[in-house]
C-alpha positions as a Markdown table, in Angstrom:
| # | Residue | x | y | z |
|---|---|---|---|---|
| 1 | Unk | -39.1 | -28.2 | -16.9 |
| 2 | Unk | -40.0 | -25.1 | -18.1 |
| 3 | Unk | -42.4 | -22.8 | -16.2 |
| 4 | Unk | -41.3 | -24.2 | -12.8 |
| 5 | Unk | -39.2 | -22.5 | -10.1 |
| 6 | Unk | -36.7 | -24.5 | -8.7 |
| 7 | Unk | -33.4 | -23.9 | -6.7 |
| 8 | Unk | -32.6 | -21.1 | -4.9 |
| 9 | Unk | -35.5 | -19.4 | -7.0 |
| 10 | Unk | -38.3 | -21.0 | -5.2 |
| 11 | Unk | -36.7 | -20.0 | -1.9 |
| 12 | Unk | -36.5 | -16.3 | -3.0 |
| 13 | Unk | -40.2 | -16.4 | -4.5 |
| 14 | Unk | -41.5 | -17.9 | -1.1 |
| 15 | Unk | -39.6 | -15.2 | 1.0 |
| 16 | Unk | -41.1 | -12.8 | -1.6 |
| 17 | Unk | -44.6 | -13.9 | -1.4 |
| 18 | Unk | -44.0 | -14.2 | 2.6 |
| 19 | Unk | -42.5 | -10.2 | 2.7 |
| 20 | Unk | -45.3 | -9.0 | 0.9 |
| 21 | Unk | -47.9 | -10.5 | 2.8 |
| 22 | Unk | -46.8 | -9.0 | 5.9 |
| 23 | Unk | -46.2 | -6.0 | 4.2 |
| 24 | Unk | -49.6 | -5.4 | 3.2 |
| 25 | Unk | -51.0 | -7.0 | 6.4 |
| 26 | Unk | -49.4 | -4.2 | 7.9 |
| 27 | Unk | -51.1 | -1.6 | 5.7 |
| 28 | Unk | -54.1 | -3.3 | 6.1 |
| 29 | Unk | -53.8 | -2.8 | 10.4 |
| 30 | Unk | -52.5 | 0.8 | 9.7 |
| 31 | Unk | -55.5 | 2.0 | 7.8 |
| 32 | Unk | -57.9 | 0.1 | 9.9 |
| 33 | Unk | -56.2 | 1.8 | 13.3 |
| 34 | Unk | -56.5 | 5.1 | 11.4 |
| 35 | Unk | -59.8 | 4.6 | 10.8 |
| 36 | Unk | -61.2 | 3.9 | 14.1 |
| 37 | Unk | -59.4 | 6.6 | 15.5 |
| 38 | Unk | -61.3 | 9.2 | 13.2 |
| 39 | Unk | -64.5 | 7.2 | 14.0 |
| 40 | Unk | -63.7 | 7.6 | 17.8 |
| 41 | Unk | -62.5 | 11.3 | 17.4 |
| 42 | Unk | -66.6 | 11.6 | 15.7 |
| 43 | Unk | -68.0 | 9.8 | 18.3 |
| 44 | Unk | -66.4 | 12.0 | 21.4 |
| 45 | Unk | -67.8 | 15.2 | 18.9 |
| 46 | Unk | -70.7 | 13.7 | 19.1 |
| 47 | Unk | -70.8 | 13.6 | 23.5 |
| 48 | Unk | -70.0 | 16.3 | 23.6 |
| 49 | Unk | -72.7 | 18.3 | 21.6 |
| 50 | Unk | -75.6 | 16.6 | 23.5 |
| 51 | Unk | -74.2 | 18.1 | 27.3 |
């Protein structure tokens, strides 16, 4: 059939699709922490302006 992956190819494609998944979930987690640390780093500014 052409246009299908079979064999060892769908394996590969699976552990490719699987990699990159976690790959970018991981990207995904890093920004977010970054994020939330600038927001918190703001937030203690913020404190400490108004004592």
């Amino acid at each position: 059939m052409t246009g299908v992956i079979s064999g060892s190819g769908q394996w590969a494609f699976v552990a490719a699709a699987y990699g990159l998944t976690a790959v970018l979930t991981g990207a995904v987690l890093w920004a977010s922490w970054r994020a939330m640390k600038k927001a918190e780093k703001r937030s203690d500014a913020l404190r400490k302006d108004r004592k």
